[in-house]
Predicted model as a PDB file, atoms N, CA, C, CB and O in Angstrom, pLDDT in the B-factor column:
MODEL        1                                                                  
ATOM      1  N   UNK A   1     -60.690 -32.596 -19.999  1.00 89.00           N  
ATOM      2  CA  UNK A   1     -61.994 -32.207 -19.587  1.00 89.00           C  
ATOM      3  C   UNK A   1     -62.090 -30.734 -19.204  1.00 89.00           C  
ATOM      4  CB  UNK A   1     -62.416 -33.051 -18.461  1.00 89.00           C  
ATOM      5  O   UNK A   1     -63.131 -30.346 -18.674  1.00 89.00           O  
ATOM      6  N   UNK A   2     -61.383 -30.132 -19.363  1.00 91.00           N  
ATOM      7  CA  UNK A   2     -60.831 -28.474 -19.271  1.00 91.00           C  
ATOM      8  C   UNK A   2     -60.934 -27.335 -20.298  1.00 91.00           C  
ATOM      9  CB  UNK A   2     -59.409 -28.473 -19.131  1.00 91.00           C  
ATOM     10  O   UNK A   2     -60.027 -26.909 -21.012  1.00 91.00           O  
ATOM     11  N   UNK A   3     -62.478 -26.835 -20.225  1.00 96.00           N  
ATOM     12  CA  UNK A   3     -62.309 -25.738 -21.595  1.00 96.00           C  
ATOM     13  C   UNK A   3     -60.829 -25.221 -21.594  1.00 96.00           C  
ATOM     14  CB  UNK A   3     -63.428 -24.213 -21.480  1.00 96.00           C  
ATOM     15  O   UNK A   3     -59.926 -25.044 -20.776  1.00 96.00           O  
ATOM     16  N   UNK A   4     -61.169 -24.995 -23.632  1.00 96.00           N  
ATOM     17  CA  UNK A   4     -59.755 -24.195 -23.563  1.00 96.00           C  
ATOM     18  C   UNK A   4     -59.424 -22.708 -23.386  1.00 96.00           C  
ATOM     19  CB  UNK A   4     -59.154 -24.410 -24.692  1.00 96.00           C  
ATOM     20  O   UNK A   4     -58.398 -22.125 -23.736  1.00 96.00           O  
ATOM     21  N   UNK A   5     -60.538 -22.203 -22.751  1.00 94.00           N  
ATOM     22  CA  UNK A   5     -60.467 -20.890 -22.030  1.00 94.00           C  
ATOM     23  C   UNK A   5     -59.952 -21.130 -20.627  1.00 94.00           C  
ATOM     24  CB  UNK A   5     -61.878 -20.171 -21.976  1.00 94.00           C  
ATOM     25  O   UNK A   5     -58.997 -20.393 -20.383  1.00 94.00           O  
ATOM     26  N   UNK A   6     -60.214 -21.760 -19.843  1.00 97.00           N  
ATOM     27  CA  UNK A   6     -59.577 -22.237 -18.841  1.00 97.00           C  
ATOM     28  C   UNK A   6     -58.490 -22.307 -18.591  1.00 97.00           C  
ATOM     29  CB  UNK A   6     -59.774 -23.013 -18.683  1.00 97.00           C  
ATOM     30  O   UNK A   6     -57.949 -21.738 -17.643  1.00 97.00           O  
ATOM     31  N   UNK A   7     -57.666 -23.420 -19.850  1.00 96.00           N  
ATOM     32  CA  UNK A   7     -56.440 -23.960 -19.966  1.00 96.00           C  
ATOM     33  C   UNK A   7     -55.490 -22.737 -20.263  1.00 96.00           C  
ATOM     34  CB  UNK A   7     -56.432 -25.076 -21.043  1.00 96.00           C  
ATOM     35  O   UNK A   7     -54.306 -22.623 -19.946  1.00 96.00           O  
ATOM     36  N   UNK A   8     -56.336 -21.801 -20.985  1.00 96.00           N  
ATOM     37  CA  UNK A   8     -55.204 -20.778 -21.239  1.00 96.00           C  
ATOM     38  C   UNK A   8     -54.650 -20.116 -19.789  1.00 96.00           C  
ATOM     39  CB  UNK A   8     -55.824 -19.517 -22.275  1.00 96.00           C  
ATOM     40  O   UNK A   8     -53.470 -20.216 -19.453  1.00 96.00           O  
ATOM     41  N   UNK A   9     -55.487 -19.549 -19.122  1.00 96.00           N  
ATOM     42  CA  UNK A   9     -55.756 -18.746 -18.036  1.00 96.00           C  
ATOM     43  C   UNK A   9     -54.564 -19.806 -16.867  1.00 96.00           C  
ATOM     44  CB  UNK A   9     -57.771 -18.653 -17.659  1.00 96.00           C  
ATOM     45  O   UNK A   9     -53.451 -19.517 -16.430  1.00 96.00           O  
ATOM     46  N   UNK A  10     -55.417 -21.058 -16.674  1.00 97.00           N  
ATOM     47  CA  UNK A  10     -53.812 -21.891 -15.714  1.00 97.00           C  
ATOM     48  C   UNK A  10     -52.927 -21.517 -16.182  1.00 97.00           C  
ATOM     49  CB  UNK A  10     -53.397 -23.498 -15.695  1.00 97.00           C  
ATOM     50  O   UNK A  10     -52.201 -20.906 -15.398  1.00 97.00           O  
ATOM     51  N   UNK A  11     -52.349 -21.625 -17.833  1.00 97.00           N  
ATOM     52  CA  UNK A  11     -51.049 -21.708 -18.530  1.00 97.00           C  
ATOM     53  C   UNK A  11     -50.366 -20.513 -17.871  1.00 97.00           C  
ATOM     54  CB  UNK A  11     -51.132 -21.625 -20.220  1.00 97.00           C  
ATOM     55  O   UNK A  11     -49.312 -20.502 -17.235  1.00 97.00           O  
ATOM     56  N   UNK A  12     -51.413 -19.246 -18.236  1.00 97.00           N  
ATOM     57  CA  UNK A  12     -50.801 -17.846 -17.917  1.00 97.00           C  
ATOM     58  C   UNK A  12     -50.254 -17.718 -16.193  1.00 97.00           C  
ATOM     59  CB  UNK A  12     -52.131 -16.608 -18.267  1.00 97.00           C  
ATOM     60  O   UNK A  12     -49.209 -17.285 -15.708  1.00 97.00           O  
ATOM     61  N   UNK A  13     -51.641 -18.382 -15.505  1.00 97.00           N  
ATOM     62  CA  UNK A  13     -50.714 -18.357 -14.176  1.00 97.00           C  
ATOM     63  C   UNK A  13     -49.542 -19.230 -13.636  1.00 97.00           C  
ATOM     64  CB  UNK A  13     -51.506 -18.488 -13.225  1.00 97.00           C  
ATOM     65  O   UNK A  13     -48.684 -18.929 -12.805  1.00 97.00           O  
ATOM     66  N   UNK A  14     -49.719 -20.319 -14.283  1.00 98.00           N  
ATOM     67  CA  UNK A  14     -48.175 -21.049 -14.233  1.00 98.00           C  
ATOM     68  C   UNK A  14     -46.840 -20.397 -14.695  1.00 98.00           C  
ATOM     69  CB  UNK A  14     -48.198 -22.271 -15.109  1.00 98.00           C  
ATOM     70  O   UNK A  14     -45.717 -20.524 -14.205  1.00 98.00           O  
ATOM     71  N   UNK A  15     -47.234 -19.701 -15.717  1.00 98.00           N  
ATOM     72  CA  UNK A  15     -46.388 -19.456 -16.029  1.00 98.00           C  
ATOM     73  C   UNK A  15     -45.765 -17.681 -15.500  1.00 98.00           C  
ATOM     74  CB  UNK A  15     -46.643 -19.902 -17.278  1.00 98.00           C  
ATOM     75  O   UNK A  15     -44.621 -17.319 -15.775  1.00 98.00           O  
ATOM     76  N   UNK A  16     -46.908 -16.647 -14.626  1.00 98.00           N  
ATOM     77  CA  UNK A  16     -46.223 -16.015 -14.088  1.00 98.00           C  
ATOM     78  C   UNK A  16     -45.518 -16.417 -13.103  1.00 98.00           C  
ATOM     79  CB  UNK A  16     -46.704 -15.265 -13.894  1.00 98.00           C  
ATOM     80  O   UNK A  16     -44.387 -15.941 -13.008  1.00 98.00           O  
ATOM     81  N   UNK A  17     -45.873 -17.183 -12.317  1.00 98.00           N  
ATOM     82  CA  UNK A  17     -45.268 -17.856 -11.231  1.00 98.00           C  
ATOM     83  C   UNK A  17     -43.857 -18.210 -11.114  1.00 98.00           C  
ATOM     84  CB  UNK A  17     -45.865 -18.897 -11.104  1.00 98.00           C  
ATOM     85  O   UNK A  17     -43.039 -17.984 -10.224  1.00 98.00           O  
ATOM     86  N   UNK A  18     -43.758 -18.928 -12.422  1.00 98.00           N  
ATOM     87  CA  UNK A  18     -42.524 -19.596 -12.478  1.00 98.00           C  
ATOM     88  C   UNK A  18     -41.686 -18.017 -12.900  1.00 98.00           C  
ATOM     89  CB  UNK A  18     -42.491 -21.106 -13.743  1.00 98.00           C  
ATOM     90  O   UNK A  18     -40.927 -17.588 -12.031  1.00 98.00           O  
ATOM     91  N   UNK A  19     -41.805 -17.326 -13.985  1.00 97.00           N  
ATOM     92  CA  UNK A  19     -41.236 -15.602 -13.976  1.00 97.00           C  
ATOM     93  C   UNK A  19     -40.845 -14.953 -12.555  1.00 97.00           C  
ATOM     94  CB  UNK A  19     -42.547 -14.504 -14.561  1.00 97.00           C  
ATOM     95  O   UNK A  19     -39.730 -14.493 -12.310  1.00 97.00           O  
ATOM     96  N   UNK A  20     -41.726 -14.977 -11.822  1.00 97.00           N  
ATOM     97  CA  UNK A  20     -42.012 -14.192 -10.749  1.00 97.00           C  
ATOM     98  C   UNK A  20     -40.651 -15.200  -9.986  1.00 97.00           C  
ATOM     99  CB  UNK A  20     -43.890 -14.178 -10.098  1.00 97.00           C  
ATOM    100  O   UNK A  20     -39.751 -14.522  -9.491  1.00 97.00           O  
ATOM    101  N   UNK A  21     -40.534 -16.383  -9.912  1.00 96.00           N  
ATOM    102  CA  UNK A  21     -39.694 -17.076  -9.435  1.00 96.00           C  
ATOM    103  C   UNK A  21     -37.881 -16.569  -9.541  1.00 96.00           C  
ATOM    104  CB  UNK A  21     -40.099 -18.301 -10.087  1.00 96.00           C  
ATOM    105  O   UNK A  21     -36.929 -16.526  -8.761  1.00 96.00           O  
ATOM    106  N   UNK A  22     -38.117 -16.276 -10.872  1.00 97.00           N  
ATOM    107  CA  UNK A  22     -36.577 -16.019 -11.640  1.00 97.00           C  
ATOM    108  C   UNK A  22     -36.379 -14.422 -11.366  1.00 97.00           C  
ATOM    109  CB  UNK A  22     -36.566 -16.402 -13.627  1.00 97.00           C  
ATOM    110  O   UNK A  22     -35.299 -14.032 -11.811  1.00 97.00           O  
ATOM    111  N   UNK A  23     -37.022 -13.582 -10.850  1.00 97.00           N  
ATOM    112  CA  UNK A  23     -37.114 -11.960 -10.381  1.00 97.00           C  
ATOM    113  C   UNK A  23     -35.908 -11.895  -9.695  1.00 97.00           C  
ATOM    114  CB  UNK A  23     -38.448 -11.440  -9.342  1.00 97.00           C  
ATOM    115  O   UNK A  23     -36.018 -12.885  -8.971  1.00 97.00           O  
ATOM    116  N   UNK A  24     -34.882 -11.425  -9.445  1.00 95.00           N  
ATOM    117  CA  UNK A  24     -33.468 -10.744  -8.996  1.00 95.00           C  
ATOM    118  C   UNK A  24     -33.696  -9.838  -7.573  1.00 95.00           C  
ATOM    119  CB  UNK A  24     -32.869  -9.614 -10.347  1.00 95.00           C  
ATOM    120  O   UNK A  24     -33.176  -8.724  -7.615  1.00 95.00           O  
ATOM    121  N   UNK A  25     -34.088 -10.030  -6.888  1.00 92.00           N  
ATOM    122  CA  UNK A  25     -34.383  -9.045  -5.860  1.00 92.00           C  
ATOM    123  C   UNK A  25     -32.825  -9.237  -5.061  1.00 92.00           C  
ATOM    124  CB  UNK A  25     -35.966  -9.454  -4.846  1.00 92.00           C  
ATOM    125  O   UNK A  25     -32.421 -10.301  -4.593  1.00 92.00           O  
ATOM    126  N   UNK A  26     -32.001  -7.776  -5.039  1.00 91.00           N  
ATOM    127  CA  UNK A  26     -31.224  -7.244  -4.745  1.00 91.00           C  
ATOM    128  C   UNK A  26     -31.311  -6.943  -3.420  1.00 91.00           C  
ATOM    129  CB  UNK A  26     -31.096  -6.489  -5.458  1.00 91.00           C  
ATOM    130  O   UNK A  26     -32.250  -6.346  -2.893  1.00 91.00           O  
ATOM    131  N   UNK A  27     -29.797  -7.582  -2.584  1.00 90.00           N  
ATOM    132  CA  UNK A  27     -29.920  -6.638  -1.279  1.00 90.00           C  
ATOM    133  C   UNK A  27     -29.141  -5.178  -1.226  1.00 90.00           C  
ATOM    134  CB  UNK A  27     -29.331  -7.487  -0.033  1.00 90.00           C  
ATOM    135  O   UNK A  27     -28.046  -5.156  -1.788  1.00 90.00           O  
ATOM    136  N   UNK A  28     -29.570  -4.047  -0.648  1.00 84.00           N  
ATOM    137  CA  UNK A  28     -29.110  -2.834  -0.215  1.00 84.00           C  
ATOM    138  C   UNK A  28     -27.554  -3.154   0.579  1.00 84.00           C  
ATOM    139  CB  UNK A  28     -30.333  -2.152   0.788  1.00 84.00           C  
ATOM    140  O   UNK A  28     -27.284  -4.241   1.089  1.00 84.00           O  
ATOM    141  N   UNK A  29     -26.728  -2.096   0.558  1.00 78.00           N  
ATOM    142  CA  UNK A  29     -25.731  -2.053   1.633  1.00 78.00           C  
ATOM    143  C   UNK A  29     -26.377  -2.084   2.753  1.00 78.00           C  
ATOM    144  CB  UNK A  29     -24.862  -0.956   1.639  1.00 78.00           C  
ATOM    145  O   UNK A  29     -25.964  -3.181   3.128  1.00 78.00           O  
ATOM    146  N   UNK A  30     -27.047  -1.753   3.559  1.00 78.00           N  
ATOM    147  CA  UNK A  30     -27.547  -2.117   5.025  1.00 78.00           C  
ATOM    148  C   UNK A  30     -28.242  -3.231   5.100  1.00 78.00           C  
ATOM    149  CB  UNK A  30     -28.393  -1.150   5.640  1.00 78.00           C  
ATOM    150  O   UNK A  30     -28.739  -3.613   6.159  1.00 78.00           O  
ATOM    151  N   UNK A  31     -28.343  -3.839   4.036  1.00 75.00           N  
ATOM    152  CA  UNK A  31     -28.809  -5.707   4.433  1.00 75.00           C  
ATOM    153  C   UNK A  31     -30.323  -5.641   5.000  1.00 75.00           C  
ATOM    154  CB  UNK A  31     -27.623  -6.608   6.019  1.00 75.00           C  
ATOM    155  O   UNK A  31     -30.961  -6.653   5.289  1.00 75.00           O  
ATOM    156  N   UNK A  32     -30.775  -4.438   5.113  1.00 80.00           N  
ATOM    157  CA  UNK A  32     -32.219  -4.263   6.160  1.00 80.00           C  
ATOM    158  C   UNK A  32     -33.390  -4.239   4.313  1.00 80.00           C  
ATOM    159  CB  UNK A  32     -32.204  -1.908   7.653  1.00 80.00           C  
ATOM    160  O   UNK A  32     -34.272  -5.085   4.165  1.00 80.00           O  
ATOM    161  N   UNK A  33     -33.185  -3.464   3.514  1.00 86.00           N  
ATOM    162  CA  UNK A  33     -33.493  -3.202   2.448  1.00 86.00           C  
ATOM    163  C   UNK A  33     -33.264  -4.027   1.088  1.00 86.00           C  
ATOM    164  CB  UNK A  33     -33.072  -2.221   2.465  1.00 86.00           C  
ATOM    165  O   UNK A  33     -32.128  -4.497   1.007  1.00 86.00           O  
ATOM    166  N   UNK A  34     -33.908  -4.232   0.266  1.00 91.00           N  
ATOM    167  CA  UNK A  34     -33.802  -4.306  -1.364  1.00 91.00           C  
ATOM    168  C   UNK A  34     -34.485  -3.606  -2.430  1.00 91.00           C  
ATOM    169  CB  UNK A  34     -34.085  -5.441  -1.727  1.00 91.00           C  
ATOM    170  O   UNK A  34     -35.200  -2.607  -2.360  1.00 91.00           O  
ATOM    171  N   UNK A  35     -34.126  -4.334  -3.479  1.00 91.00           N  
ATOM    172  CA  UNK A  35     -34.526  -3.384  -4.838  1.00 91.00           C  
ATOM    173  C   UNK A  35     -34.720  -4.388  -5.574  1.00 91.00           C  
ATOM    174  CB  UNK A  35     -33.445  -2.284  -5.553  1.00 91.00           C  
ATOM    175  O   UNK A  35     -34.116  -5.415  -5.264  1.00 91.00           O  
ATOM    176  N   UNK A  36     -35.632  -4.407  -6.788  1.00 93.00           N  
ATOM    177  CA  UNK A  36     -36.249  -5.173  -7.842  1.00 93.00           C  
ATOM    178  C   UNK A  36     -35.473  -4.152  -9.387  1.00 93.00           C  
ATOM    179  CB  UNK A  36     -38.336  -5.128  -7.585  1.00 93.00           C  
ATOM    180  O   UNK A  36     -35.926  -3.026  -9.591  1.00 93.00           O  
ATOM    181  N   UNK A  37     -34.907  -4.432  -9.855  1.00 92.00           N  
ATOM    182  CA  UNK A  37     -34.123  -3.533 -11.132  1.00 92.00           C  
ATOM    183  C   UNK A  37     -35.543  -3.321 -11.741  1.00 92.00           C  
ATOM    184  CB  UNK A  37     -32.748  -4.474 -12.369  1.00 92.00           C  
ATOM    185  O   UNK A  37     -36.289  -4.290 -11.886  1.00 92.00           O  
ATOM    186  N   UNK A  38     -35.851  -2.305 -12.030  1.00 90.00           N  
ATOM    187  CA  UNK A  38     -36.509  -1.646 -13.613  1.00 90.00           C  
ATOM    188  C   UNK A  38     -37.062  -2.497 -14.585  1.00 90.00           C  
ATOM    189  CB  UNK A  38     -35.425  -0.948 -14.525  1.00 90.00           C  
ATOM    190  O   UNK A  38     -38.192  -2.603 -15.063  1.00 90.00           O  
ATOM    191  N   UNK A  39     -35.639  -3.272 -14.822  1.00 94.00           N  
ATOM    192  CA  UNK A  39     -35.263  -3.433 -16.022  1.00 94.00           C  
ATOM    193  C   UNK A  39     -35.429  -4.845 -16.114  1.00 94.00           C  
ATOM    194  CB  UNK A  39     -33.981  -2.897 -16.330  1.00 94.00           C  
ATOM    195  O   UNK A  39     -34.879  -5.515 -16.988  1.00 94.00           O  
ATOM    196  N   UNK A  40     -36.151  -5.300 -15.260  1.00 95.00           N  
ATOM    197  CA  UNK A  40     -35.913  -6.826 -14.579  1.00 95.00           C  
ATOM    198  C   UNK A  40     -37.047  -8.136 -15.701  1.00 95.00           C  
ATOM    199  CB  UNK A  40     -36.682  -6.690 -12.397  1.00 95.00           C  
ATOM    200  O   UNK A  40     -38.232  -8.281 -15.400  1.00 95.00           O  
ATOM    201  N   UNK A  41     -36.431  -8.921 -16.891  1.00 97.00           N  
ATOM    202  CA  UNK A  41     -37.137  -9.054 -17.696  1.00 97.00           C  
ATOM    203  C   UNK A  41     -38.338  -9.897 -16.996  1.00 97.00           C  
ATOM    204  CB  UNK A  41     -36.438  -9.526 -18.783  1.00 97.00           C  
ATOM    205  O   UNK A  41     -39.438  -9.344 -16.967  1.00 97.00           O  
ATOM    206  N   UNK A  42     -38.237 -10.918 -16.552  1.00 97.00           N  
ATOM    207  CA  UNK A  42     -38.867 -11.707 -15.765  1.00 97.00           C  
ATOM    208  C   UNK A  42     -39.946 -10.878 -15.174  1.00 97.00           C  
ATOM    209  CB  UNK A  42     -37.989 -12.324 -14.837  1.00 97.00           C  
ATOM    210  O   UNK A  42     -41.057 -11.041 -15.680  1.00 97.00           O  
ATOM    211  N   UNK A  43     -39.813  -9.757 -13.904  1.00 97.00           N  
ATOM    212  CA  UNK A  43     -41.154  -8.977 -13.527  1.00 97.00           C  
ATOM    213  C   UNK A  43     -41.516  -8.139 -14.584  1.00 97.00           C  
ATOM    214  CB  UNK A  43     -41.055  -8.080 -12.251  1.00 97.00           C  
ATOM    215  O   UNK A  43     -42.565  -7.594 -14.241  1.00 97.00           O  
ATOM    216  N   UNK A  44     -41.118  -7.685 -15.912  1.00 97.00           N  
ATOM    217  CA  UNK A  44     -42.043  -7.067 -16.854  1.00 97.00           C  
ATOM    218  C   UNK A  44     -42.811  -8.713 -17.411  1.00 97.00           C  
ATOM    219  CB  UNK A  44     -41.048  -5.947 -18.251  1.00 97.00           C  
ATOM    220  O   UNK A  44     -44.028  -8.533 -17.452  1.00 97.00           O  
ATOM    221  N   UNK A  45     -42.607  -9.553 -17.649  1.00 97.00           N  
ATOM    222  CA  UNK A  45     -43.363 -10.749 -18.025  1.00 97.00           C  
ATOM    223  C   UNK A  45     -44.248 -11.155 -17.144  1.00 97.00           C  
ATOM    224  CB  UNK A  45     -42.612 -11.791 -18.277  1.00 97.00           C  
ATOM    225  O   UNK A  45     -45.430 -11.283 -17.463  1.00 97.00           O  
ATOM    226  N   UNK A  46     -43.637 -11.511 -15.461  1.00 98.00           N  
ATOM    227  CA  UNK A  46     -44.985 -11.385 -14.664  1.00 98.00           C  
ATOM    228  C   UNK A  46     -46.190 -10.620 -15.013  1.00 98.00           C  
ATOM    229  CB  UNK A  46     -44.718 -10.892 -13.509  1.00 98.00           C  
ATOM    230  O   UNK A  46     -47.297 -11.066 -15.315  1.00 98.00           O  
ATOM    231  N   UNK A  47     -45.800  -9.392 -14.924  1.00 97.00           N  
ATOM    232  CA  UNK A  47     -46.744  -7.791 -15.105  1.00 97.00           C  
ATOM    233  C   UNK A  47     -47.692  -8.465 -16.254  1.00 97.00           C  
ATOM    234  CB  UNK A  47     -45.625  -5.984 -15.842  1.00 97.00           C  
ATOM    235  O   UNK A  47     -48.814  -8.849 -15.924  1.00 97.00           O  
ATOM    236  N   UNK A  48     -47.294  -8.592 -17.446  1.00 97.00           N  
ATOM    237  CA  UNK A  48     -47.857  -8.503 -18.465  1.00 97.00           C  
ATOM    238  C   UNK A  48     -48.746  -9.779 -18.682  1.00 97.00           C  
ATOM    239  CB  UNK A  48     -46.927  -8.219 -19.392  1.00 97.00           C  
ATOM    240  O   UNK A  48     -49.700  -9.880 -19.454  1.00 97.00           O  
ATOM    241  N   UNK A  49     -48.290 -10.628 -17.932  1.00 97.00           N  
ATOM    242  CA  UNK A  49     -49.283 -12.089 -17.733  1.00 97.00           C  
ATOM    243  C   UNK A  49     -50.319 -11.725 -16.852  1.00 97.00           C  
ATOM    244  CB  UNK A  49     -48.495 -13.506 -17.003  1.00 97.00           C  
ATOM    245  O   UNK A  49     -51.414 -11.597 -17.400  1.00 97.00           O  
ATOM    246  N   UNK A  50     -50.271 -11.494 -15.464  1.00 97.00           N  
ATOM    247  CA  UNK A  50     -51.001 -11.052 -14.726  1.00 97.00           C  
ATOM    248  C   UNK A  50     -52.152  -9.997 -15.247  1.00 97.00           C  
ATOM    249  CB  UNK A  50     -50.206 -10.656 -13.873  1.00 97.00           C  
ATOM    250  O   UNK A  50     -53.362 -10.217 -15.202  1.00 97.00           O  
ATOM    251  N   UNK A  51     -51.581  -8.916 -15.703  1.00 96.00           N  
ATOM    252  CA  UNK A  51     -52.248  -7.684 -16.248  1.00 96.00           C  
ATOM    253  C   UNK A  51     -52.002  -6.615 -14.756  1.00 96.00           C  
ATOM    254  CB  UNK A  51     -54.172  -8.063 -16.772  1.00 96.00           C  
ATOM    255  O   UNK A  51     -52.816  -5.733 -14.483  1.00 96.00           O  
ATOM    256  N   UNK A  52     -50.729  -6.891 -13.882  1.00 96.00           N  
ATOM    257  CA  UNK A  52     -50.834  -6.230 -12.846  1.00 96.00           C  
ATOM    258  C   UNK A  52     -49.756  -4.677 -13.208  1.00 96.00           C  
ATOM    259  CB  UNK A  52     -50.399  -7.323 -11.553  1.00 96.00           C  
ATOM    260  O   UNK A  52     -49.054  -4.551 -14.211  1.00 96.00           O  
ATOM    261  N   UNK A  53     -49.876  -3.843 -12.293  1.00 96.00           N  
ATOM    262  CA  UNK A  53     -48.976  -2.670 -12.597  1.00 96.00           C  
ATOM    263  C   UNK A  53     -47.605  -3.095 -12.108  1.00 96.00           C  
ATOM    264  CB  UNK A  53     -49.465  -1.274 -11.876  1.00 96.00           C  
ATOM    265  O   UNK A  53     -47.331  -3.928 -11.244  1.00 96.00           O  
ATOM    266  N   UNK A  54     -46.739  -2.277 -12.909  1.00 95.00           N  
ATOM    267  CA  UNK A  54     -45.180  -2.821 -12.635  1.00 95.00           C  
ATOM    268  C   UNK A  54     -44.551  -2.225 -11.789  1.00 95.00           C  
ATOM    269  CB  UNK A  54     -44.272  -2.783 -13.677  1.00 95.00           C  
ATOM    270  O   UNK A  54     -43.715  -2.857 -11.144  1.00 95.00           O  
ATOM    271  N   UNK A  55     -44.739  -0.984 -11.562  1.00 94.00           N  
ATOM    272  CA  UNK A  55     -44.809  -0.013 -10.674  1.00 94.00           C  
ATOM    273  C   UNK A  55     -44.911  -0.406  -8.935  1.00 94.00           C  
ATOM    274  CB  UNK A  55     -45.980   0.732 -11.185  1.00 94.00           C  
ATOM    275  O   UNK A  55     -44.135  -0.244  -7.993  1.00 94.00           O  
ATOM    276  N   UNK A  56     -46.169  -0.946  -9.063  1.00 94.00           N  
ATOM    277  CA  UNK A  56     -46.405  -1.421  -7.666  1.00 94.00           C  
ATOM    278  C   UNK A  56     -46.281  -2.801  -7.219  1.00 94.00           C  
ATOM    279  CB  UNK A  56     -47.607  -1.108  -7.338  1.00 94.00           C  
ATOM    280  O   UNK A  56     -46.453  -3.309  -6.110  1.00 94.00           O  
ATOM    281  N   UNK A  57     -45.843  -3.427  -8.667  1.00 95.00           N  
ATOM    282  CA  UNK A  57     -45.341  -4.990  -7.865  1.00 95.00           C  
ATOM    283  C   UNK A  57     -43.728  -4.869  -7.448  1.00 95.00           C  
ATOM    284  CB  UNK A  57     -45.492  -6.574  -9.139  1.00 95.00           C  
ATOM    285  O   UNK A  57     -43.160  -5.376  -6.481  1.00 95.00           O  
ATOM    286  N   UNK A  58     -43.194  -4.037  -8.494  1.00 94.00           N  
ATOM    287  CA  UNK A  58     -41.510  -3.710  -7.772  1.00 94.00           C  
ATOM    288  C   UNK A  58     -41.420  -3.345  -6.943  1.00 94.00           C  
ATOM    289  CB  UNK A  58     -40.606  -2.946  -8.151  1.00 94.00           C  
ATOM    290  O   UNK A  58     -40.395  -3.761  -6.403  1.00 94.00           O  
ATOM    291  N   UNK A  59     -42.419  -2.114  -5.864  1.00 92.00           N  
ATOM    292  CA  UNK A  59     -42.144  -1.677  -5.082  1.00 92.00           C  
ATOM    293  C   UNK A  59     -42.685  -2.960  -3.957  1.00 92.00           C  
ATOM    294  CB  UNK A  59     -42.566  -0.309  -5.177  1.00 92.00           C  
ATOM    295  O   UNK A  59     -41.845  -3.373  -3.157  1.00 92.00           O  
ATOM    296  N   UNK A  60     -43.998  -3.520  -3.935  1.00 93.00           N  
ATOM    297  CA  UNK A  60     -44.702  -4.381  -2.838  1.00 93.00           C  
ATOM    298  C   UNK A  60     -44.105  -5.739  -2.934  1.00 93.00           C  
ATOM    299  CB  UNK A  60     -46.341  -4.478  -3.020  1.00 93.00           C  
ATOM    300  O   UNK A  60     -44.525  -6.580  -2.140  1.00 93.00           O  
ATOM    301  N   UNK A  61     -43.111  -6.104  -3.858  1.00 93.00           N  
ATOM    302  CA  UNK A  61     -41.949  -7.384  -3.670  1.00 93.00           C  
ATOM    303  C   UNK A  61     -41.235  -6.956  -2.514  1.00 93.00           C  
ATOM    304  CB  UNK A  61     -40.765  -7.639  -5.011  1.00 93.00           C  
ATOM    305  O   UNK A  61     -40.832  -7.722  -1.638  1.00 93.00           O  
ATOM    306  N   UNK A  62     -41.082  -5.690  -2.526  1.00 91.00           N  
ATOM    307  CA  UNK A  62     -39.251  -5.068  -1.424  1.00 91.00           C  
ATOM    308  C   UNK A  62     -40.011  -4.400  -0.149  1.00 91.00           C  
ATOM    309  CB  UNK A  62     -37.834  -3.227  -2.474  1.00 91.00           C  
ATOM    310  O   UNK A  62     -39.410  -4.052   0.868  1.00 91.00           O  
ATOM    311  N   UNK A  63     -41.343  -4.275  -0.332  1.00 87.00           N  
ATOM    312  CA  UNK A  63     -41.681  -3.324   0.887  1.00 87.00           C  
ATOM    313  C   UNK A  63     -42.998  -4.643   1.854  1.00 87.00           C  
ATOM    314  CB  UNK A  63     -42.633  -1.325   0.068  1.00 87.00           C  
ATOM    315  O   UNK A  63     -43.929  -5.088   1.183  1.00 87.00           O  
ATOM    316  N   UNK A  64     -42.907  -4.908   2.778  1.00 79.00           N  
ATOM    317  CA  UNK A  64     -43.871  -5.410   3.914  1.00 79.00           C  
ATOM    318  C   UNK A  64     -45.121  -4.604   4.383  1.00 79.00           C  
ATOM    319  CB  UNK A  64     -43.072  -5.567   5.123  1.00 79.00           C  
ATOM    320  O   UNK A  64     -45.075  -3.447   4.799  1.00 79.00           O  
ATOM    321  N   UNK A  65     -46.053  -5.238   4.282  1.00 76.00           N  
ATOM    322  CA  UNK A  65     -47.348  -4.110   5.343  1.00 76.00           C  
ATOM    323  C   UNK A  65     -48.893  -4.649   4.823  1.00 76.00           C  
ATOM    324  CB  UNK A  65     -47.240  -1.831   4.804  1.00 76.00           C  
ATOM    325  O   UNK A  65     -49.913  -4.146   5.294  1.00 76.00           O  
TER     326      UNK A  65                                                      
ENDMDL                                                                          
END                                                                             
């Protein structure tokens, strides 16, 4: 009972979710800090499902505020 404009749009957010899930977030030597790699395939697939910048989801995964 779900246009299939709809269905696409859940699919896409299910499926960043579950990406966003598999993301590598690294701890720093001082254990206070992390890092999201670059290179990280999973958050370029988030990004590109979402349509969000990659830029600022690597940094606002590791940073609080």
């Amino acid at each position: 009972g779900v246009k299939e404009s709809h269905q696409t749009t859940i699919f896409r957010i299910i499926a960043a979710i579950l990406h966003l899930g598999n993301v590598e977030i690294e701890s720093e030597r001082d254990g206070d800090t992390c890092s999201v790699s670059s290179e990280d395939e999973h958050l370029n697939n988030f990004c590109s499902l979402l349509g969000v910048e990659h830029s600022q989801m690597q940094h606002w995964l590791c940073h609080r505020k």
